[in-house]
C-alpha positions as CSV (number, residue, x, y, z in Angstrom):
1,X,12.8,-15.0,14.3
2,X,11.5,-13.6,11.0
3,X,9.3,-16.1,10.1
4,X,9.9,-14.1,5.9
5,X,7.7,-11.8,6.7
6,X,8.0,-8.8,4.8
7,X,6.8,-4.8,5.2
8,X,5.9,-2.9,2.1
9,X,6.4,0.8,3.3
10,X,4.8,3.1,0.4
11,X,5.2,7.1,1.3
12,X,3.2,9.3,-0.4
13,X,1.3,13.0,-0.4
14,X,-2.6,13.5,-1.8
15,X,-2.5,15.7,-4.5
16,X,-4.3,19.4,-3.9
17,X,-7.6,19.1,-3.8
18,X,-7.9,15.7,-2.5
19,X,-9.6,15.2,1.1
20,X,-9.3,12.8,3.6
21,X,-12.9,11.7,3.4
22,X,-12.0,11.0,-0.3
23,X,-8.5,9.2,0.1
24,X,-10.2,7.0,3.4
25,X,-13.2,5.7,0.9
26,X,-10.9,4.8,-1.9
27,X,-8.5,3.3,1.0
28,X,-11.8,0.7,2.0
29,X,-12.8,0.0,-1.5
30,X,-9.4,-1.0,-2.5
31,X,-8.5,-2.7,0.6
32,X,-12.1,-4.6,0.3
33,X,-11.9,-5.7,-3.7
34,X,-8.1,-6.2,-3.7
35,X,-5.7,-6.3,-0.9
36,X,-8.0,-9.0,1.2
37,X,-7.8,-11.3,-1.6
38,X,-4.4,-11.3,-2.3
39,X,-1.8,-14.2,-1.8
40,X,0.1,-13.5,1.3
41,X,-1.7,-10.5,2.3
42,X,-1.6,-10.7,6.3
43,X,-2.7,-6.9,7.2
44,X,-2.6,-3.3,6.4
45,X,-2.0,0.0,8.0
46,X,-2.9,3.3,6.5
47,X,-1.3,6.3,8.6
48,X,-0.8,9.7,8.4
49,X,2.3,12.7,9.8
50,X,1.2,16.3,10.8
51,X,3.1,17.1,8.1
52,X,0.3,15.9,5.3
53,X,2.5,13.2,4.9
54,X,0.8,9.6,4.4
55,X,1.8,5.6,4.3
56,X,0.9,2.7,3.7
57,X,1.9,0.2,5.5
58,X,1.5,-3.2,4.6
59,X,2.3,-6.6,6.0
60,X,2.8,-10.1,3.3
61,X,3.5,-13.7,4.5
62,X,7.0,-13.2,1.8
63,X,8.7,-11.3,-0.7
64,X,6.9,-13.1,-3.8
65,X,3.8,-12.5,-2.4
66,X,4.5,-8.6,-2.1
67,X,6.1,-8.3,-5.6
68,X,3.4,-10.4,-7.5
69,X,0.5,-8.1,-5.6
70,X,1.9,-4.9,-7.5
71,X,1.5,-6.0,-11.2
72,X,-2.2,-7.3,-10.2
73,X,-2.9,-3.7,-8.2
74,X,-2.3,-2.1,-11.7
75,X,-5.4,-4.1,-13.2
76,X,-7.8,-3.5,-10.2
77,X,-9.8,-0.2,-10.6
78,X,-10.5,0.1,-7.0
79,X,-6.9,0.4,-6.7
80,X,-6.3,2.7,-9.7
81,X,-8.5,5.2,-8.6
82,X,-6.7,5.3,-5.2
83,X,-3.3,5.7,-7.1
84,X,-5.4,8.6,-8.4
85,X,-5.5,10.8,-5.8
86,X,-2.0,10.7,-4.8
87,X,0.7,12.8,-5.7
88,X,3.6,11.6,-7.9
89,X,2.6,7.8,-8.8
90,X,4.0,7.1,-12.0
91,X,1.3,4.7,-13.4
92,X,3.9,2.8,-15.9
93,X,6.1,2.2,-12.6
94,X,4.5,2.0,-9.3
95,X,6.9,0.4,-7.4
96,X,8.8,3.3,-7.6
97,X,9.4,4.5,-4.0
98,X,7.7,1.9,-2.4
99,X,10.3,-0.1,-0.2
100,X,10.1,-3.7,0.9
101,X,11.6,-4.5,4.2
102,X,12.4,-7.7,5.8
103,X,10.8,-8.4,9.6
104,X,13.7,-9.2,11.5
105,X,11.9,-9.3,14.7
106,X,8.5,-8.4,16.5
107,X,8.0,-7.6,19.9
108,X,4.9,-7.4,21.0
């Protein structure tokens, strides 16, 4: 059972300079003025690798709700200044590594 759920799974790196402290505030500000309002939005994970290497993780009620949340992130500036402090976001094309996955099952 699915129920269309579907997991956005964005990798990325903070670019030099950039703390945790830093990329954890920007995290809470965009997930307060932007993520919890948004259509389909169920929850969201923010983890990190040993290897500097960061996600996030997030959970939407369907596919249409995860691709119309992108073109509205790119107008919020709680979420442009988080796009800020990572490594490699092309601004003109966010999606751009960011994988959305179907939830074919949960166990729990």
């Amino acid at each position: 059972m699915n129920n269309n759920q579907v997991i956005e799974w964005a990798p990325f790196r903070l670019k030099d300079g950039v703390t945790d402290a830093e990329l954890l505030a920007a995290s809470d500000a965009m997930q307060a003025t932007f993520l919890q309002g948004q259509k389909g939005f169920i929850k969201r994970n923010l983890v990190r690798g040993t290897d500097g290497q960061w996600a996030d993780v997030v959970y939407w009620a369907s596919h249409v709700d995860a691709s119309a949340a992108m073109p509205n992130a790119m107008e919020n500036p709680a979420c442009l200044k988080y796009f800020e402090l990572l490594q490699g976001v092309d601004h003109d094309h966010p999606e751009v590594g960011v994988l959305h996955l179907d939830v074919m099952k949960t166990y729990e």
